[in-house]
LUMZAMI-254220 format. One record per residue: residue in three letters; x, y, z of N, C-alpha, C, O, CB in turn. Coordinates in steps of 0.2 Angstrom, whole numbers, padded with zeros to 4 digits, always signed. Each point is the difference from the previous one (the first is absolute). Glycine has a CB too. Layout:
N
ALAXYZXYZXYZXYZXYZ/...
***
This chain:
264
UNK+0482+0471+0683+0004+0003-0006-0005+0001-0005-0004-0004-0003+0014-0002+0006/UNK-0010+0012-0005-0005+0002-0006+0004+0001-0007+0006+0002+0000-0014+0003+0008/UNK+0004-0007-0014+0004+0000-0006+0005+0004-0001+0004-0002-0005-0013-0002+0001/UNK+0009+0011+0008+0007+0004-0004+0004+0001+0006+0004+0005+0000-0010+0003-0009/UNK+0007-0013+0014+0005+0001+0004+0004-0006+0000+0005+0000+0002-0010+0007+0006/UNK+0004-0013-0011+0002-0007+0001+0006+0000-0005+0002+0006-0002-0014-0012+0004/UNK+0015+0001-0004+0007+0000-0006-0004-0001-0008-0005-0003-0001+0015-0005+0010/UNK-0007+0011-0014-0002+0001-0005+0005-0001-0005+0006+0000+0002-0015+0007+0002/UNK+0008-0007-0011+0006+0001-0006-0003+0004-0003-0006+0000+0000+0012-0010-0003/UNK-0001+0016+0000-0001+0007-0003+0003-0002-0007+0006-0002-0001-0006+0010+0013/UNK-0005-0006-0017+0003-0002-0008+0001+0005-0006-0004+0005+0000-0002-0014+0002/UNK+0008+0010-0004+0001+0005-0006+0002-0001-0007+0004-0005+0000-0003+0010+0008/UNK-0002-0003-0013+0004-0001-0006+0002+0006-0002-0003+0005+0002-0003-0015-0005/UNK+0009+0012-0001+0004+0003-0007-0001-0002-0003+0000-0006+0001+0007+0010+0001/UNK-0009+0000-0010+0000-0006-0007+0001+0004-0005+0001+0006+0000-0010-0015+0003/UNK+0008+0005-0009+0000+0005-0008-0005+0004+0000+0001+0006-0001+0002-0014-0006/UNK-0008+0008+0008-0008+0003-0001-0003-0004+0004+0002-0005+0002-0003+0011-0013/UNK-0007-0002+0010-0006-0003+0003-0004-0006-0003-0005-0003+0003+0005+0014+0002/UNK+0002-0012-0008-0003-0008-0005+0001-0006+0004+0005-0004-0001+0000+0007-0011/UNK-0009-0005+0017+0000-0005+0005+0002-0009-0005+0002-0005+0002-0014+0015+0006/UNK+0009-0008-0014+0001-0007-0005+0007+0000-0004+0003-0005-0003-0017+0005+0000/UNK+0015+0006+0003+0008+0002-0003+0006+0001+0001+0005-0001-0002-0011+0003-0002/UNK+0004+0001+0008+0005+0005+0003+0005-0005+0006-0001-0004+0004-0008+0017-0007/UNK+0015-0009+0003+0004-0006+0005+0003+0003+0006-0002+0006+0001+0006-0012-0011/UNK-0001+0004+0015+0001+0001+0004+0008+0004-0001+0003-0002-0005-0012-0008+0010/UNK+0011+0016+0000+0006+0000+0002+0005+0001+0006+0006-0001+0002-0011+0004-0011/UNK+0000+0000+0011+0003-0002+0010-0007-0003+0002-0005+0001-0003+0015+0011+0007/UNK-0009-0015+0002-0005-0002+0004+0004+0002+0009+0006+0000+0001-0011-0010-0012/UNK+0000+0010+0014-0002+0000+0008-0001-0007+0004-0006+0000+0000+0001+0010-0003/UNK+0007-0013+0005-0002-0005+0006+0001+0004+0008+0006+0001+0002-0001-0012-0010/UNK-0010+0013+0013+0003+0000+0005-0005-0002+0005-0006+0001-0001+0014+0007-0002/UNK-0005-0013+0009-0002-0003+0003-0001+0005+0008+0004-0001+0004+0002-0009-0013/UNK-0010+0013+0011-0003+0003+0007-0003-0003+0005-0004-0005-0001+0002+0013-0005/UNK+0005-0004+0011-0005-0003+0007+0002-0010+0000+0001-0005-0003-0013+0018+0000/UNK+0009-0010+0012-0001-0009+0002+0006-0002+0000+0005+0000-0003-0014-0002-0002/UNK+0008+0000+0013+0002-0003+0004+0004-0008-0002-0002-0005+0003-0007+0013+0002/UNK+0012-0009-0006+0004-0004-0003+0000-0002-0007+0000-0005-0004-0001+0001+0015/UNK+0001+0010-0012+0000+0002-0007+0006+0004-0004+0000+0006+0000-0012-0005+0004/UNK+0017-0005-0008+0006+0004+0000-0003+0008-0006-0004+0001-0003+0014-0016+0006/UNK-0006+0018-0002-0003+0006-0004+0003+0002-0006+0004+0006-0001-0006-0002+0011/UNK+0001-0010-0016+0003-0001-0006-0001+0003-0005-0005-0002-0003+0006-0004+0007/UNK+0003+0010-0007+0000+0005-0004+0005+0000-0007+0006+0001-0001-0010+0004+0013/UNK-0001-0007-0016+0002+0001-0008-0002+0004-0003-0005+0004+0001+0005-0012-0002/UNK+0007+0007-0007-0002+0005-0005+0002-0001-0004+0006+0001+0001-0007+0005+0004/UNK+0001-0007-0010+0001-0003-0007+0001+0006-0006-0003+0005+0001-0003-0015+0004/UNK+0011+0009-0011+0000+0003-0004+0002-0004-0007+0006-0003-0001-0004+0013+0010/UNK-0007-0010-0012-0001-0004-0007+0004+0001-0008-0001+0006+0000-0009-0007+0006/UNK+0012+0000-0010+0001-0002-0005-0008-0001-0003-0002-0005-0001+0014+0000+0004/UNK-0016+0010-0005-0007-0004-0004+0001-0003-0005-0004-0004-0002-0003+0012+0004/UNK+0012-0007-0006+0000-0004-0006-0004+0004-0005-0003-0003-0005+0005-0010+0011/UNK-0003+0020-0004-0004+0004-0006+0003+0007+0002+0002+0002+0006-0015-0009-0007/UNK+0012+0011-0004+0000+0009+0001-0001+0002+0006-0006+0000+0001+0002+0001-0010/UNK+0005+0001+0013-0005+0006+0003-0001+0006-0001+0004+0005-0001-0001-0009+0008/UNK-0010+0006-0008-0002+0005-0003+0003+0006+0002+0000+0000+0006-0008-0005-0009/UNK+0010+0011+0001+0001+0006+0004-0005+0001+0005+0002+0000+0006+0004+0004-0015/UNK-0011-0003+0008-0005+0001+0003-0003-0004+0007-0005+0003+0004+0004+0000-0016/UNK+0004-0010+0013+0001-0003+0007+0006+0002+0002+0001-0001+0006-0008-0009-0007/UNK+0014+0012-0003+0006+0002+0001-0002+0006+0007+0001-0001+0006+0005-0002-0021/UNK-0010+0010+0010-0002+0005+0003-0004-0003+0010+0000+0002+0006-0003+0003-0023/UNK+0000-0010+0014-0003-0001+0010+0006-0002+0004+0003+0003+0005-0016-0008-0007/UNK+0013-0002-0001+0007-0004+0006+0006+0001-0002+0005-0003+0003-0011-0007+0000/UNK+0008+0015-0009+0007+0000+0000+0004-0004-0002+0006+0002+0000-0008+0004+0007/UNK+0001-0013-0009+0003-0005-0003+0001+0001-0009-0005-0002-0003+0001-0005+0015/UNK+0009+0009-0015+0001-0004-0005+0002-0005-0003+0002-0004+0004-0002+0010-0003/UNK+0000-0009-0008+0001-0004-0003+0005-0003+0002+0001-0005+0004-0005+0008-0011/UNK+0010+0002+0004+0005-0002+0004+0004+0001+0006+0006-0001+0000-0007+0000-0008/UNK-0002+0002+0012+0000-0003+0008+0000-0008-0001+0004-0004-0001-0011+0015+0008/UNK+0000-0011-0006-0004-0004+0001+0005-0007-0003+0002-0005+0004-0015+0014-0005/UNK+0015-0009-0007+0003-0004-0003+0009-0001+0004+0003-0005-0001-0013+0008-0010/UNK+0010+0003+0013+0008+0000+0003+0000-0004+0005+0002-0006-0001+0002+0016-0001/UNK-0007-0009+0007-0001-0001+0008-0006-0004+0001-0002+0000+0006+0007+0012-0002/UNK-0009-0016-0008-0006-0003+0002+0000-0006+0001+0005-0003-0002-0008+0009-0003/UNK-0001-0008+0008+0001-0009+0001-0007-0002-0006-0005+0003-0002+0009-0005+0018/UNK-0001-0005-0019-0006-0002-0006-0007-0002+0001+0000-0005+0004+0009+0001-0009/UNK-0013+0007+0003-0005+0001+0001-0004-0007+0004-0001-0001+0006+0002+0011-0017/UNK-0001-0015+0005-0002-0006+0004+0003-0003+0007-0004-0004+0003+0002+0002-0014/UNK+0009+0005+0015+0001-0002+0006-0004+0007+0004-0004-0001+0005+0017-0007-0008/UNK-0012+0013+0002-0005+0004+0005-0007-0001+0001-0002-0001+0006+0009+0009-0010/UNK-0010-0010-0002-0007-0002+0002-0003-0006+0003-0005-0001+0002+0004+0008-0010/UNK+0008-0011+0007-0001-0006+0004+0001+0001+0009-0003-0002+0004+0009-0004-0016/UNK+0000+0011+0012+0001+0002+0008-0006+0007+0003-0001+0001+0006+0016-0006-0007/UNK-0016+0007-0003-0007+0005+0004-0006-0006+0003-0001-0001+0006+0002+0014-0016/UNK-0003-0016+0005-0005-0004+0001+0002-0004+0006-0004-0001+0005+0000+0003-0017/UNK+0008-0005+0011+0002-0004+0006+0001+0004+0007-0001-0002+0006+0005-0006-0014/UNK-0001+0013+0006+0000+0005+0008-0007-0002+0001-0002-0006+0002+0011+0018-0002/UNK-0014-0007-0002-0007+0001+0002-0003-0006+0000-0005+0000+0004+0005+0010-0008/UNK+0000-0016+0002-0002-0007+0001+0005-0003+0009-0004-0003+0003+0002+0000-0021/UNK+0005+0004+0019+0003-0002+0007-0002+0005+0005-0001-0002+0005+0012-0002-0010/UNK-0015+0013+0003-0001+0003+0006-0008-0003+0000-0003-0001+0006+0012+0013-0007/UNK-0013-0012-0005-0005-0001+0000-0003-0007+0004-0005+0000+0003+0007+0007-0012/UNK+0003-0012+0007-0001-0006+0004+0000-0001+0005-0003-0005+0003+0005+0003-0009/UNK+0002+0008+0011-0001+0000+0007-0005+0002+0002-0003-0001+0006+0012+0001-0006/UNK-0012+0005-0005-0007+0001+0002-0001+0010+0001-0004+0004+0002+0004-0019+0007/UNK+0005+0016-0013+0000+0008-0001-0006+0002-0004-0003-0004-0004+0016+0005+0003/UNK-0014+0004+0002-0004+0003-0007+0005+0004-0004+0006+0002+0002-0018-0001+0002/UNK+0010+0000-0010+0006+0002-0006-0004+0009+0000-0004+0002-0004+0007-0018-0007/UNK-0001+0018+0015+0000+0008-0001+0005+0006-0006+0006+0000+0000-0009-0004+0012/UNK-0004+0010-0017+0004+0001-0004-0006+0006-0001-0004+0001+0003+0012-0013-0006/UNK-0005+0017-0005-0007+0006+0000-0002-0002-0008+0005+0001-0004+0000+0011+0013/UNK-0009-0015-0012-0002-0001-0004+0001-0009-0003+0002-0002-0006-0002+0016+0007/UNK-0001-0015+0006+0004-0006-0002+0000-0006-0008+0004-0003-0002-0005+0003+0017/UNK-0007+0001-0019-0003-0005-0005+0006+0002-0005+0003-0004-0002-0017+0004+0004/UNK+0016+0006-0003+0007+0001-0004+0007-0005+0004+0004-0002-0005-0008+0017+0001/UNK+0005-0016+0007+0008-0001+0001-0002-0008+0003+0004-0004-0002+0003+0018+0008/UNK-0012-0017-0004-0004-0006-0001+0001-0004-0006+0004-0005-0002-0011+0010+0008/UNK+0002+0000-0011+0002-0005-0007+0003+0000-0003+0002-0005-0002-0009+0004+0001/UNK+0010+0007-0001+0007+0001-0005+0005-0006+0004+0002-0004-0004-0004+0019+0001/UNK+0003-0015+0009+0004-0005+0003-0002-0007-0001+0004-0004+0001+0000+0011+0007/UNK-0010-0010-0009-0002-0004-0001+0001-0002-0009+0003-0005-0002-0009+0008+0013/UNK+0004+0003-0014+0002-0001-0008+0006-0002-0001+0002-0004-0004-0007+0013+0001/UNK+0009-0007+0009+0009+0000-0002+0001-0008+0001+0003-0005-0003+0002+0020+0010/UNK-0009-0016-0003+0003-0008+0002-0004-0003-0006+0005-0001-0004-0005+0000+0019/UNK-0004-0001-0017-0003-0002-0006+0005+0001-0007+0002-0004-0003-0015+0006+0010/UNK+0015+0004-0008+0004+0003-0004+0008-0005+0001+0001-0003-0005-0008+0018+0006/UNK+0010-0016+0004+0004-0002-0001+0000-0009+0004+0004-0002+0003+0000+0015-0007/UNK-0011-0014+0003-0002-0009+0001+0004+0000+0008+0006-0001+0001-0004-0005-0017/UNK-0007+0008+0020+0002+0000+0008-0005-0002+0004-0006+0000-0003+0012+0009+0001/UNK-0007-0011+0007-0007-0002+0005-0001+0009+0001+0003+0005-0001+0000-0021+0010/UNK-0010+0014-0008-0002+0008+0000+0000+0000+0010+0000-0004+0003-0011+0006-0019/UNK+0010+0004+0018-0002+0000+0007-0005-0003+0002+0001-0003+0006+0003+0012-0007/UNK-0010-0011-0001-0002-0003+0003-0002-0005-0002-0005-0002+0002+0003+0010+0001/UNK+0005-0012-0007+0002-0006-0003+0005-0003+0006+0000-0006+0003-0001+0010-0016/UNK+0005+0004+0015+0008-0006+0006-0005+0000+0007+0001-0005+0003+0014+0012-0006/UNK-0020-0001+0005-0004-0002+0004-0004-0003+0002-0003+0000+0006+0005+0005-0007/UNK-0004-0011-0005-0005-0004-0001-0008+0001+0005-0005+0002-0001+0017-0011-0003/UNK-0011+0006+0009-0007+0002+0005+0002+0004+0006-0004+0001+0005-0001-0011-0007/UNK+0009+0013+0001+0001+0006+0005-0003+0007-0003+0001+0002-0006+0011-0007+0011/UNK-0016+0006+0001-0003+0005-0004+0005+0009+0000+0005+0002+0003-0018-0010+0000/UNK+0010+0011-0010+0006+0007+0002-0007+0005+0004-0006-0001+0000+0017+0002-0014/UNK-0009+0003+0016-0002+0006+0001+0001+0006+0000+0004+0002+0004-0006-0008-0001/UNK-0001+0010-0007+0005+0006-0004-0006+0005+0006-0005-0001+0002+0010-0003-0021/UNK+0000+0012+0021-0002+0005+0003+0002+0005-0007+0006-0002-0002-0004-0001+0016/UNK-0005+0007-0017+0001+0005-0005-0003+0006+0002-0006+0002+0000+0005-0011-0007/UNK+0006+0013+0009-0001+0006+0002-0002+0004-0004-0001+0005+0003+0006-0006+0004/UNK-0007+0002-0013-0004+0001-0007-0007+0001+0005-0003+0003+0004+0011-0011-0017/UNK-0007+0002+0010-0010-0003+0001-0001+0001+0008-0006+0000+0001+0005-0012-0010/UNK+0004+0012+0014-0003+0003+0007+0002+0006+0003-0002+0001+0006+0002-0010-0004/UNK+0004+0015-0008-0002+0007+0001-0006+0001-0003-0004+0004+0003+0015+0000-0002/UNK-0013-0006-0007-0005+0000-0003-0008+0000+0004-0004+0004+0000+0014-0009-0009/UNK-0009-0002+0012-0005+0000+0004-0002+0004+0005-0005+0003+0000+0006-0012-0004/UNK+0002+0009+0009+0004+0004+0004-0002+0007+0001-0001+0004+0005+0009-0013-0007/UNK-0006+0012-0006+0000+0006+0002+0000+0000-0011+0004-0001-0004+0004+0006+0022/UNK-0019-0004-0017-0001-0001-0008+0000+0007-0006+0001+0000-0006-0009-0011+0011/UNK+0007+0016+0002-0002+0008-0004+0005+0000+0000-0001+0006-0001-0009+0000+0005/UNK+0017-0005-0004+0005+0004+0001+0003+0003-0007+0001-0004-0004+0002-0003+0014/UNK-0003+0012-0011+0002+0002-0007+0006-0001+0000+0004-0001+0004-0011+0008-0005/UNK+0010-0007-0007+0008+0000-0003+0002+0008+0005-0003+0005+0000+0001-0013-0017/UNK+0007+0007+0019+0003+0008+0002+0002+0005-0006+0000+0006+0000+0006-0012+0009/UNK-0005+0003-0013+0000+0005-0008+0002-0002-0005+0002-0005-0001+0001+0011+0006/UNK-0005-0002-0011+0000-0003-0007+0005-0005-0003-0002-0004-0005-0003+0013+0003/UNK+0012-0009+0006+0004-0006-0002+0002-0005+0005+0004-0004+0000-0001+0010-0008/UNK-0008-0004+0013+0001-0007+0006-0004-0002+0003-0002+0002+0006+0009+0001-0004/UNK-0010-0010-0005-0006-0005+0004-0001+0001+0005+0004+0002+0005-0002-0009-0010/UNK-0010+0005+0006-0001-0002+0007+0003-0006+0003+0003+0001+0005-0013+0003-0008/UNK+0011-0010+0000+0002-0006+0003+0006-0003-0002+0001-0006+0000-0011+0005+0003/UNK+0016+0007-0006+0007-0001-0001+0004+0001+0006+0000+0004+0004-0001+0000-0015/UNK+0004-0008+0010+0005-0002+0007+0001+0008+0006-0001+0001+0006+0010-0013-0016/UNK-0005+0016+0004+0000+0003+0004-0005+0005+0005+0001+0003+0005+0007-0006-0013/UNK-0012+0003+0004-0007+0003+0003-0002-0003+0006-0001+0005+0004-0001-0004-0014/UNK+0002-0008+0014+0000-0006+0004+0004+0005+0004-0003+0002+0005+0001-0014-0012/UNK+0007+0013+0006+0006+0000+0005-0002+0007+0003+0000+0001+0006+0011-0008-0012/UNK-0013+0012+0001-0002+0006+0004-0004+0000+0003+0000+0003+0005+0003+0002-0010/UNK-0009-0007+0003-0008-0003+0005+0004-0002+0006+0001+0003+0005-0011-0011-0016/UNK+0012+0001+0008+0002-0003+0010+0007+0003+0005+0003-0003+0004-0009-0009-0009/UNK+0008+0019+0000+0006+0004+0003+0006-0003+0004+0002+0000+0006-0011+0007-0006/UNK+0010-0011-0008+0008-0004+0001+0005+0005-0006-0003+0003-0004-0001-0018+0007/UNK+0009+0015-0002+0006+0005-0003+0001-0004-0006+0001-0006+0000+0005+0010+0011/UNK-0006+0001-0017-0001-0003-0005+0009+0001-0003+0002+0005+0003-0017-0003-0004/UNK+0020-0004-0005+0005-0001-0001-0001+0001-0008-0002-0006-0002+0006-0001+0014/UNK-0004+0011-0017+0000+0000-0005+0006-0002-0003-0001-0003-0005-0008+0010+0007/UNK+0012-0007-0001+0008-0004+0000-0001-0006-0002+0000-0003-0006+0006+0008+0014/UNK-0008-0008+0000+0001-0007+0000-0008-0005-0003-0001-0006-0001+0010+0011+0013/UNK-0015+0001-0014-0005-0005-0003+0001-0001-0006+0002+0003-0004-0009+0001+0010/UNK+0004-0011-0006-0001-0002-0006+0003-0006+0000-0001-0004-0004+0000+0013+0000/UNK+0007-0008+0010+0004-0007+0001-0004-0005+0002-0006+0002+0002+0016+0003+0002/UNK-0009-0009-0005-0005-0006+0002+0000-0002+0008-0005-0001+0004+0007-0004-0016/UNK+0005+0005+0013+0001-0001+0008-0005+0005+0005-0004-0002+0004+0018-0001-0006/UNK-0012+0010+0001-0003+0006+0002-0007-0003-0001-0002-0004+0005+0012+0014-0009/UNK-0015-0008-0002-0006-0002-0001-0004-0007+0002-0006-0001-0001+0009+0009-0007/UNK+0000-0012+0011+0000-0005+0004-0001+0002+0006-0005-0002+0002+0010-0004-0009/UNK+0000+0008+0011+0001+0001+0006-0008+0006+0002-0004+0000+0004+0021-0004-0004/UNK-0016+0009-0004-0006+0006-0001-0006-0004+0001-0003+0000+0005+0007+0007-0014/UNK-0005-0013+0003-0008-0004+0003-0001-0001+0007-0004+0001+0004+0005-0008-0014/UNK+0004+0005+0009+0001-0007+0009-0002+0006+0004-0006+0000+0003+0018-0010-0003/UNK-0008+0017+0001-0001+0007+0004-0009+0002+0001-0003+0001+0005+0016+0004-0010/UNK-0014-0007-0002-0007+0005+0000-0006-0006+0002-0005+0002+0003+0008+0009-0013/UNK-0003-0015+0008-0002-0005+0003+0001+0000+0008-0006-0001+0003+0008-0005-0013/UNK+0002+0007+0013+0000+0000+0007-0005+0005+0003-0004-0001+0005+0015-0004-0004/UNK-0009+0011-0006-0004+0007+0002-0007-0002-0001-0004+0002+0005+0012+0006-0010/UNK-0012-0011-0001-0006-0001-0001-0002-0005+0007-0005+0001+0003+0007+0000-0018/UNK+0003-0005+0016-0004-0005+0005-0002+0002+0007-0004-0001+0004+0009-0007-0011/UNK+0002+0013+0009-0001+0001+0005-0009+0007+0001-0005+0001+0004+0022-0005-0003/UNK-0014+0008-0006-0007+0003-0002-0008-0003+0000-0005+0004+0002+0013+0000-0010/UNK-0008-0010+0007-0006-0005-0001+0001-0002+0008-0006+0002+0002+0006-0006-0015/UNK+0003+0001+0019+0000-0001+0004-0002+0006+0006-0002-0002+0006+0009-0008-0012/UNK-0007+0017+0006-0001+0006+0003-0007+0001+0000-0002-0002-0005+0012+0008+0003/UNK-0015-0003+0007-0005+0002+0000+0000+0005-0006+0004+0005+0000-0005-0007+0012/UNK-0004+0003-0018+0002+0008-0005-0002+0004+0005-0002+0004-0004+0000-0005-0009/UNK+0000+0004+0019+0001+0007+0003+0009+0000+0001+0003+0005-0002-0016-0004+0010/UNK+0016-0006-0006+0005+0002+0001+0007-0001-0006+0005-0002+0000-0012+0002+0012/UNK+0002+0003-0017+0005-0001-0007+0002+0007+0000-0002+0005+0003-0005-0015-0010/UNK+0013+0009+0004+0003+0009-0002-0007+0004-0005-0005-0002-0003+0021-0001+0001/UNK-0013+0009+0004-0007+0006-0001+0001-0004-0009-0005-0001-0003+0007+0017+0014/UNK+0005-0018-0014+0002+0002-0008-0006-0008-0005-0002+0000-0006+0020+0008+0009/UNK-0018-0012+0002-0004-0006-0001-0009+0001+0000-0004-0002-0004+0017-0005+0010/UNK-0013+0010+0001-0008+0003+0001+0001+0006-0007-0004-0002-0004+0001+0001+0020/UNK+0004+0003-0016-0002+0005-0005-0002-0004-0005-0005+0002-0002+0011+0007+0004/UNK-0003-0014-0005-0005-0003-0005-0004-0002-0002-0001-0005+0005+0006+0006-0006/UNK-0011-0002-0005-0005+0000+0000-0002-0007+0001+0002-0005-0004-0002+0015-0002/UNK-0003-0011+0012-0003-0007-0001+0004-0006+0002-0003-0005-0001-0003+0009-0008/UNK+0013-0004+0011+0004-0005+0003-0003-0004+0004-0004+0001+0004+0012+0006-0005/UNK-0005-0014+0000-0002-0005+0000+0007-0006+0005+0000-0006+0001-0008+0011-0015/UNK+0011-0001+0015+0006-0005+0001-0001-0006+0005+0002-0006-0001+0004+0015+0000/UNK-0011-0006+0006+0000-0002+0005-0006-0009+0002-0001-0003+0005+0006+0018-0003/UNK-0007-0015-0011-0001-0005-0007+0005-0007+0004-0001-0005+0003+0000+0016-0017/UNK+0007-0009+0012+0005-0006-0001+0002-0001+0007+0005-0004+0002+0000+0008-0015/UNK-0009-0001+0019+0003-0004+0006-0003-0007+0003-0005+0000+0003+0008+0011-0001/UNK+0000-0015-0001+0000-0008+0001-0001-0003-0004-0003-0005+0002+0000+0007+0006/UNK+0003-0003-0012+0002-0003-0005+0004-0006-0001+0006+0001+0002-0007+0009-0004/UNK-0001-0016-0001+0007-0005+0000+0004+0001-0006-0002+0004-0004-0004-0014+0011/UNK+0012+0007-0009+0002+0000-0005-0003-0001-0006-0002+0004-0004+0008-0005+0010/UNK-0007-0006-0005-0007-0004-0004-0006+0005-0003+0000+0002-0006+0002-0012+0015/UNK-0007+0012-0004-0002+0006-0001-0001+0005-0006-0003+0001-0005+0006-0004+0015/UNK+0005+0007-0007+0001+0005-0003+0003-0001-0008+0000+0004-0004+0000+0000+0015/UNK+0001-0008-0010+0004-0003-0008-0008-0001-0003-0001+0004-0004+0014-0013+0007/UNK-0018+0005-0001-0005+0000-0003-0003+0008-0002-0002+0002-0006+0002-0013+0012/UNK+0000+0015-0001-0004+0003-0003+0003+0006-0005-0003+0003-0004-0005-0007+0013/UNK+0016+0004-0007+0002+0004-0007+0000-0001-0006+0002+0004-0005+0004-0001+0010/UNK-0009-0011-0007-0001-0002-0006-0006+0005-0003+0000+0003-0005+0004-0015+0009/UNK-0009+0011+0001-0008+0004-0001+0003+0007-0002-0004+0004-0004-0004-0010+0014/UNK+0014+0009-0007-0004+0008+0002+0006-0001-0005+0001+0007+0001-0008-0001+0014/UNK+0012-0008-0020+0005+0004-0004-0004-0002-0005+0001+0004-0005+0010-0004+0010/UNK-0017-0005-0006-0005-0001-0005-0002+0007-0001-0001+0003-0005-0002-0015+0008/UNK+0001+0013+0005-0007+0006-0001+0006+0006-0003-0001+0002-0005-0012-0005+0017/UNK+0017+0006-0010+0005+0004-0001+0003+0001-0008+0001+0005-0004+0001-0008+0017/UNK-0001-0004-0013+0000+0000-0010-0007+0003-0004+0000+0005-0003+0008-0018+0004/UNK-0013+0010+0001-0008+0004-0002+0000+0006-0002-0001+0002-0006-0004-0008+0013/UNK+0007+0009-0001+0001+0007+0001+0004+0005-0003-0002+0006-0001-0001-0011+0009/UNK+0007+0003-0010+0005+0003-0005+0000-0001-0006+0002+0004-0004+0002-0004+0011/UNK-0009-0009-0008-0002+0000-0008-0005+0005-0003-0001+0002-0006+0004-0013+0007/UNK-0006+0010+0005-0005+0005-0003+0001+0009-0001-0003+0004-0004-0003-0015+0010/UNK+0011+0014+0000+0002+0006-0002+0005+0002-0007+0000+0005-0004-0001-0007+0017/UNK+0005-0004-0014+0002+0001-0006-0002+0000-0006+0001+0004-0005+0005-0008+0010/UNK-0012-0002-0005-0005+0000-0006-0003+0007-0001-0003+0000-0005+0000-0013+0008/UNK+0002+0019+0001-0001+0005-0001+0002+0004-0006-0003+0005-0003+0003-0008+0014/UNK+0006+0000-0014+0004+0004-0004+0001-0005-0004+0000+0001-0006+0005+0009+0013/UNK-0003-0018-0005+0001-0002-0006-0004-0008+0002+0002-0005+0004+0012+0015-0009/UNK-0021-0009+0000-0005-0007+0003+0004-0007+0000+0000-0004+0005-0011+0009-0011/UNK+0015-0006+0001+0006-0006+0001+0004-0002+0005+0002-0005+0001-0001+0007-0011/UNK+0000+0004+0016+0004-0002+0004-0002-0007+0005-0006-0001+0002+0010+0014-0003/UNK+0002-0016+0002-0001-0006+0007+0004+0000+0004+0006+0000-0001-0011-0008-0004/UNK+0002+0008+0010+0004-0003+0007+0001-0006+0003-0005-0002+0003+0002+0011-0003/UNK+0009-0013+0001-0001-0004+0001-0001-0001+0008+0003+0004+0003+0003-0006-0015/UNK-0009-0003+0015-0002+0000+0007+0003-0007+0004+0000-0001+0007-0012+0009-0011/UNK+0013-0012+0000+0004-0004+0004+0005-0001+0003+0005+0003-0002-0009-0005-0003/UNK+0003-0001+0011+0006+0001+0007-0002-0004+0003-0006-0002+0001+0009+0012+0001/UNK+0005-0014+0001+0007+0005-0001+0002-0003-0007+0006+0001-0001+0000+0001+0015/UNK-0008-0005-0017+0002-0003-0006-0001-0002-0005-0001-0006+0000+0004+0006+0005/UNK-0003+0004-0013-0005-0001-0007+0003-0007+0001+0005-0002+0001-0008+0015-0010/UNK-0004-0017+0006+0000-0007-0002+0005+0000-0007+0001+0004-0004-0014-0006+0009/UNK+0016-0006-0003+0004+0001-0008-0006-0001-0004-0005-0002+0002+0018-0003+0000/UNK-0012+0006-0008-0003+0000-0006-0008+0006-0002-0005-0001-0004+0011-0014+0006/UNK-0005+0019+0003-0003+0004-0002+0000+0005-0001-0005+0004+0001+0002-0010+0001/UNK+0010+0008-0004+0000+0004-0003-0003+0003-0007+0002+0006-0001+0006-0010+0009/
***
């Protein structure tokens, strides 16, 4: 069994904004994949933040204030049960699959601290996690690829899905369920990609410059958890330094899967 065929949990978040130190949760993703005596458990949550929601996260995931306050569950019981989903898949020995995962990591970590909670890896104590981040292993994977156009990244979700030619649902993105289950999809794409000879990759994968997939085959989990540390390091670098182009103050932060507390 190789790392993208085995059982996994698929994560996601919805929130206020992108403030990993501030910002709060509003729906979350748990889903439980694959494996053999593995039941196929599937959450979803919808919060109460106990703050605003800005129009402007309104605009991505569609949740207002008051939704959220009508129909929500209170904030401290959601972040108490996400974390424990993923602490029960993890402990069997999943890896926690997701697309950028150091956002939906720490902010959920914040959240537990925010409202006085064992953090994830506090409930894991010496079990180790192992995070797959399809961010950081399209990245590597396939490093020349350009953004498709002036308002759509290279390594935004959707982008991923058209690279590894899965059906994309503008409706349905943004949901956390949807964009969870997406990871988990393109992850299997990426891995099965890595395990093929590249002659016999699609013409649309050879075409690009310098691919690398075939990098990530055999691989243990262990392994590969290590080295996305390295390579989202080197990948943050890279972007600090492109931005600093225009504006010298920019940073990027490179820690993964998860900014240390307190340094922010």
């Amino acid at each position: 069994m190789t790392w993208h065929t085995g059982p996994l949990v698929a994560f996601d978040l919805e929130t206020t904004g992108v403030d990993v130190e501030a910002d709060r949760i509003v729906t979350a993703a748990v889903l439980g994949l694959g494996g053999t005596g593995r039941s196929a458990d599937s959450y979803e949550w919808l919060a109460d933040p106990g703050v605003d929601i800005p129009a402007e996260a309104t605009a991505v995931h569609h949740i207002t204030t008051e939704h959220a306050r009508k129909h929500g569950e209170p904030a401290h019981d959601v972040v108490d049960q996400i974390t424990e989903a993923l602490a029960i898949r993890v402990g069997m020995g999943d890896p926690l699959v997701g697309h950028n995962v150091p956002f939906d990591l720490t902010l959920l970590d914040r959240e537990c601290r925010r409202h006085e909670l064992p953090t994830l890896h506090e409930r894991l104590g010496e079990t180790p996690l192992h995070v797959l981040d399809t961010r950081v292993l399209d990245a590597w994977g396939l490093p020349y690829r350009k953004r498709p156009s002036e308002t759509q990244g290279a390594r935004q979700l959707i982008t991923l899905a058209q690279v590894y030619e899965l059906p994309w649902d503008d409706e349905a993105a943004h949901g956390c369920s949807y964009d969870a289950r997406m990871s988990a999809r393109i992850l299997y794409r990426i891995g099965t990609l890595a395990h093929m000879r590249p002659s016999e990759w699609p013409e649309r994968i050879r075409w690009h410059k310098r691919p690398r997939l075939h990098g990530l085959k055999g691989l243990t989990l262990p392994e590969l958890h290590a080295a996305q540390i390295g390579w989202a390091a080197e990948q943050a670098a890279g972007l600090q330094a492109h931005f600093q182009k225009t504006d010298p103050a920019a940073v990027v932060d490179g820690s993964w899967p998860l900014r240390p507390w307190g340094e922010a």
